[in-house]
C-alpha positions as CSV (number, residue, x, y, z in Angstrom):
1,X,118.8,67.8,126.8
2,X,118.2,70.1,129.7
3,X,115.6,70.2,131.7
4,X,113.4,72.5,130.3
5,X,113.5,70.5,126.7
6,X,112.8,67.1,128.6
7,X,109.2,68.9,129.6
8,X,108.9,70.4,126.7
9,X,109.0,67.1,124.8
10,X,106.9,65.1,127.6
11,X,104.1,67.3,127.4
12,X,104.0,67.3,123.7
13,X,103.9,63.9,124.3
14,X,101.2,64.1,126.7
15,X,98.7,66.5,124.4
16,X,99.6,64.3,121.4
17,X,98.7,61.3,123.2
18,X,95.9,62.7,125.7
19,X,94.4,66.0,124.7
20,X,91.2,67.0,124.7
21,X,89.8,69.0,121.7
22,X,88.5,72.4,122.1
23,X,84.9,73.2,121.3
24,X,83.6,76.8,119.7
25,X,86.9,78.9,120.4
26,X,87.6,81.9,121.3
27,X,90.9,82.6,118.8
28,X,90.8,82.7,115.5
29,X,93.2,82.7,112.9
30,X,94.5,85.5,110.7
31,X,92.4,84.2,107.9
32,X,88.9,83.7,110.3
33,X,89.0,80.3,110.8
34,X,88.7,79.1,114.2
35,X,92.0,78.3,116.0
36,X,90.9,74.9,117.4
37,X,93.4,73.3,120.4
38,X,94.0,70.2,121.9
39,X,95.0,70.3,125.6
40,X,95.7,69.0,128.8
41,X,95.1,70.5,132.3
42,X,97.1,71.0,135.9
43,X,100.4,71.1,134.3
44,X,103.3,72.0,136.6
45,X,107.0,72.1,136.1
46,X,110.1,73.3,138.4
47,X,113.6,74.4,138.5
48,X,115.8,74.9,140.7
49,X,118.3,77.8,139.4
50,X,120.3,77.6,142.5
51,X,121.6,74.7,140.4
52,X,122.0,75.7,137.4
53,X,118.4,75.0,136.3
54,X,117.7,78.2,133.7
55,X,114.2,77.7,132.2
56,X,115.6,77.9,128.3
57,X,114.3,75.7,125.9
58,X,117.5,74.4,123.2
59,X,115.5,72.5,120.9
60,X,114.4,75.6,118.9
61,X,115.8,79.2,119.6
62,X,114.0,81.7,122.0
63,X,113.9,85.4,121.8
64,X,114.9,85.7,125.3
65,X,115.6,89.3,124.8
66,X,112.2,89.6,124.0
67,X,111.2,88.1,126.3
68,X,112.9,90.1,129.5
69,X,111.9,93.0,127.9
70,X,108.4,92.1,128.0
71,X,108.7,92.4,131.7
72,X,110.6,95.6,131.9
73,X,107.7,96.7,130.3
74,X,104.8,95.2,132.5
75,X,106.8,95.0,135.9
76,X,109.4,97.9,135.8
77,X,107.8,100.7,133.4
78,X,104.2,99.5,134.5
79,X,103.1,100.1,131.0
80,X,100.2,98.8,128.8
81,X,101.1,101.6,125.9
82,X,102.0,99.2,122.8
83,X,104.6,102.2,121.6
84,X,106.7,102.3,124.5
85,X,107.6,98.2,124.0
86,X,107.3,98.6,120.2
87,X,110.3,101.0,120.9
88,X,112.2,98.9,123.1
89,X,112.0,96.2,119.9
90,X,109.3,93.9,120.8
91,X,106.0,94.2,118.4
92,X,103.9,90.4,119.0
93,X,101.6,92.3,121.7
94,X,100.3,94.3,118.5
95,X,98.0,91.8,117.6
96,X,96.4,92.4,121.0
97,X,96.1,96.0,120.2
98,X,92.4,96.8,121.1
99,X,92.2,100.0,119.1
100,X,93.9,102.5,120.9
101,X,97.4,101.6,121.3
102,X,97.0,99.0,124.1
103,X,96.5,95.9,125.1
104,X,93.5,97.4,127.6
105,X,93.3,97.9,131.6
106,X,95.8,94.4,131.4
107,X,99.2,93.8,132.9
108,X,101.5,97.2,133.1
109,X,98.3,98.9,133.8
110,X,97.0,97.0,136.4
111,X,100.4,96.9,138.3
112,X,100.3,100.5,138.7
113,X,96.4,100.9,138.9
114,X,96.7,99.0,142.1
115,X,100.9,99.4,142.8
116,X,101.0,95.7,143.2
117,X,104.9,94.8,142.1
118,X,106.5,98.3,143.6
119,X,104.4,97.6,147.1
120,X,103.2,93.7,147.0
121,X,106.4,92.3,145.6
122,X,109.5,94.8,146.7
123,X,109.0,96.3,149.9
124,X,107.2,93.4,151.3
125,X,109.7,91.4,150.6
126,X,112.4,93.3,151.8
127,X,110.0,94.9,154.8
128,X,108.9,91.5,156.0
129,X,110.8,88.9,154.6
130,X,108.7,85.5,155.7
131,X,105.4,87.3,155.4
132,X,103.4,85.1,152.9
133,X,101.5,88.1,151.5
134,X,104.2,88.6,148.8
135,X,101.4,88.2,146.1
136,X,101.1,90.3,143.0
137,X,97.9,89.4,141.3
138,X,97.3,90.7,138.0
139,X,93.7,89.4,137.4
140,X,91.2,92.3,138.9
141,X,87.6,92.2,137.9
142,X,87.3,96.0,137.8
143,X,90.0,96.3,135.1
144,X,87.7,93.7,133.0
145,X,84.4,95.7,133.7
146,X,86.2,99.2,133.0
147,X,87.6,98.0,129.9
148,X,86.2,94.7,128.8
149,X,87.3,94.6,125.0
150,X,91.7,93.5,126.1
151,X,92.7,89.8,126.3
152,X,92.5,88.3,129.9
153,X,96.1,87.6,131.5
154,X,97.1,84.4,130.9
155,X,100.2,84.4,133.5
156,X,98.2,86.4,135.9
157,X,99.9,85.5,139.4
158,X,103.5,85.1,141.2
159,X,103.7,84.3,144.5
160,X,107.1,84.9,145.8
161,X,108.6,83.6,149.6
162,X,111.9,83.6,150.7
163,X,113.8,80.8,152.0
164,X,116.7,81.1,153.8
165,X,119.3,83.4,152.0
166,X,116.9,82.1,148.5
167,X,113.6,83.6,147.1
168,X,111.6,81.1,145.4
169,X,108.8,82.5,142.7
170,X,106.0,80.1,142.2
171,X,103.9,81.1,138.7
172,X,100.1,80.9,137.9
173,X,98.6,80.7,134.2
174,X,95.1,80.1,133.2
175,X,95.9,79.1,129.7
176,X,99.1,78.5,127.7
177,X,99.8,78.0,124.0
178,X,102.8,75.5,124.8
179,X,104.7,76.1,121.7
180,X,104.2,80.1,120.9
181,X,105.0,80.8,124.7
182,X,104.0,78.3,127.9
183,X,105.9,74.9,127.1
184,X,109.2,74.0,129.2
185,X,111.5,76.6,128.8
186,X,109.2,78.8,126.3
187,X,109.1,82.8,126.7
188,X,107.0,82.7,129.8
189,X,109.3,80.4,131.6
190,X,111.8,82.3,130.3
191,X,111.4,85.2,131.3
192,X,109.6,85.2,134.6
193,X,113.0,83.2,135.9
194,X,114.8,86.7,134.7
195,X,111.7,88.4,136.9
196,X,112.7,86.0,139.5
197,X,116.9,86.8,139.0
198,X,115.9,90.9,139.3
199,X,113.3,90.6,142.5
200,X,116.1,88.2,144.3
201,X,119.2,90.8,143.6
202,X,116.9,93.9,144.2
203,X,116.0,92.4,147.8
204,X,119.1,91.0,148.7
205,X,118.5,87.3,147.9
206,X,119.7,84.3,145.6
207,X,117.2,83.0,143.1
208,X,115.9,80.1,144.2
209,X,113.1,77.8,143.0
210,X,110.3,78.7,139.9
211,X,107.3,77.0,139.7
212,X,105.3,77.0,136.8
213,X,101.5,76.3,136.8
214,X,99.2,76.4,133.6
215,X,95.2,75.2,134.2
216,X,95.0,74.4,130.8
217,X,97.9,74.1,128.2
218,X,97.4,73.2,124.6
219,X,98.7,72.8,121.0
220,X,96.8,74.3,118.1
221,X,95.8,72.5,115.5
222,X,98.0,73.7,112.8
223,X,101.2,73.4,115.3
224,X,100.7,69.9,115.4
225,X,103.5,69.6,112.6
226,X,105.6,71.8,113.9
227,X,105.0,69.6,117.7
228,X,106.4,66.9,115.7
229,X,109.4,68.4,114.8
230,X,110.9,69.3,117.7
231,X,110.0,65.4,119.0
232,X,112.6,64.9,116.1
233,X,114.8,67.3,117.4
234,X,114.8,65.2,120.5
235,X,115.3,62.0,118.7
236,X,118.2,63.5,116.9
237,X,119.7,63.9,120.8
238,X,119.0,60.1,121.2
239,X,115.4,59.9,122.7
240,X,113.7,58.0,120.7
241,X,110.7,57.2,122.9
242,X,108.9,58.5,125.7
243,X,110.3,56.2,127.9
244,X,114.1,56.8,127.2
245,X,113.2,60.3,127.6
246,X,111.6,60.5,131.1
247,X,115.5,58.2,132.3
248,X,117.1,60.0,129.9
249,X,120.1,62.1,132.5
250,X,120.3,66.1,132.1
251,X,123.4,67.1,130.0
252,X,125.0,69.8,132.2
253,X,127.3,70.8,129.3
254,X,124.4,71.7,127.5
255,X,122.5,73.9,130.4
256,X,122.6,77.8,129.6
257,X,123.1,80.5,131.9
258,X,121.7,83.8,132.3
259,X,123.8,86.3,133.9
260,X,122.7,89.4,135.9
261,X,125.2,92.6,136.3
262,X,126.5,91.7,139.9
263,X,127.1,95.4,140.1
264,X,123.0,96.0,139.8
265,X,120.9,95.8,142.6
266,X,118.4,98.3,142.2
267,X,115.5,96.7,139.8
268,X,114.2,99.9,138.6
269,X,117.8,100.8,136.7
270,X,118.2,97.2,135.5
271,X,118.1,97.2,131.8
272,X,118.6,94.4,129.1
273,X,122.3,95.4,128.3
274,X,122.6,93.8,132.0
275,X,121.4,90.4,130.8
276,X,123.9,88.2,128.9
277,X,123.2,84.2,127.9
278,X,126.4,81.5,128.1
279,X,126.1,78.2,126.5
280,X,122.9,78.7,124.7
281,X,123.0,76.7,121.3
282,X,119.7,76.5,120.2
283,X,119.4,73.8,117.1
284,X,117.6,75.5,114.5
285,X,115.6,76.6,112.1
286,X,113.0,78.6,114.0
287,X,109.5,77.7,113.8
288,X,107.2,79.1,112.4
289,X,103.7,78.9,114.5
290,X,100.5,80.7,113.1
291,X,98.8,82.2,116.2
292,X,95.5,82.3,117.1
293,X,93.8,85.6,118.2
């Protein structure tokens, strides 16, 4: 088990055990049926990848590729045009597609709308090193009243400070659907410790510390099943309850790392051909997780 499995599994656990259902949603599924949730609130989780810590959940494979691209697209191409990450081979942002080929005034646009990771982030950072400014803020009202129809940011916020010779990246989320993206070691983990890995070489730092914090994180109702089975995954690694999992001891031959081109320090020519993953042995199949929209 690493670490990001063992909070996976305890906050399956936890919504299993002490979530809240959802009244009148929002989402709904493909079919029109509202996409009810059950969820919990103030969840936090860290890792340390000074030590080895990489955010990657093992229990089930993630499309970390994907994932890093994703943020090329937000953070490096500042980009909210659906065909320019369609063409870099990632295509679940479609279903956010508001009618013209984006996702709205959201994310890559807001970035560059208000030059928030370029300014906020880079040359802060490297301008004033201990400043605690270094704040790039993705959830501006004016986007929302000049283009209300796109879906709110759910990671919305990274605070980032440096620490010594280390830059530590602390995450905000509104809401998080724990097993399509949010849970321990999911895409957003994932790939905002690749963010974190880019900022830190870019600047002249070590990645340091991520912090993850989701106001409200839930299952849907017709993941429950699927919930289920990864707690069997984790039962097949010998944690059969939820007490022999919170003693049970990280397996260090077990925790994958994500390696950055040394040779690449400037973020805006990083690409994903710079990103390779050691040790990662996902058990499988993939799941299969009907989302709600």
């Amino acid at each position: 088990m690493t670490k990001a499995d063992k909070y996976l599994v305890e906050s399956i656990y936890n919504i299993l055990q002490n979530g809240i259902k959802d009244e009148n949603p929002r989402p709904k599924y493909e079919d029109g049926t509202p996409a009810h949730t059950y969820f919990v609130t103030h969840q936090m989780r860290q890792y340390d990848l000074s030590k080895g810590e990489f955010p990657i959940c093992t229990l089930r494979p993630i499309a970390w590729k994907s994932a890093i691209k994703e943020m090329f697209w937000i953070f490096q191409k500042e980009s909210n045009d659906l065909k320019v990450l369609n063409e870099m081979g990632v295509s679940y942002w479609n279903l956010w597609d508001i009618g013209d080929g984006t996702n709205g005034y959201r994310y890559g646009h807001t970035v560059h709308r208000y030059d928030l990771f370029r300014k906020r982030v880079l040359d802060d950072i490297k301008n004033n090193p201990y400043g605690r400014y270094h704040i790039c803020n993705l959830w501006q009202e004016e986007e929302f009243k000049d283009e209300p129809n796109g879906l709110k940011p759910c990671a919305y916020e990274t605070i980032w400070t440096v620490r010594g010779e280390y830059l530590d990246l602390f995450l905000n989320q509104r809401s998080g659907d724990l097993l399509a993206a949010s849970g321990g070691g999911g895409i957003n983990e994932t790939q905002y410790a690749a963010l974190l890995m880019m900022v830190a070489k870019h600047t002249g730092y070590k990645p340091g510390k991520f912090t993850h914090f989701v106001a409200n994180e839930q299952v849907y109702d017709l993941h429950i099943d699927q919930a289920k089975e990864l707690i069997h995954r984790a039962n097949e690694r010998h944690l059969v309850t939820f007490e022999a999992l919170k003693n049970s001891e990280i397996d260090k031959n077990l925790m994958p790392k994500l390696v950055l081109n040394p040779e690449k320090n400037n973020f805006y020519d990083m690409t994903i051909d710079d990103f390779s993953m050691e040790n990662y042995k996902p058990m499988k199949p993939q799941l299969k997780l009907p989302l709600g929209i």
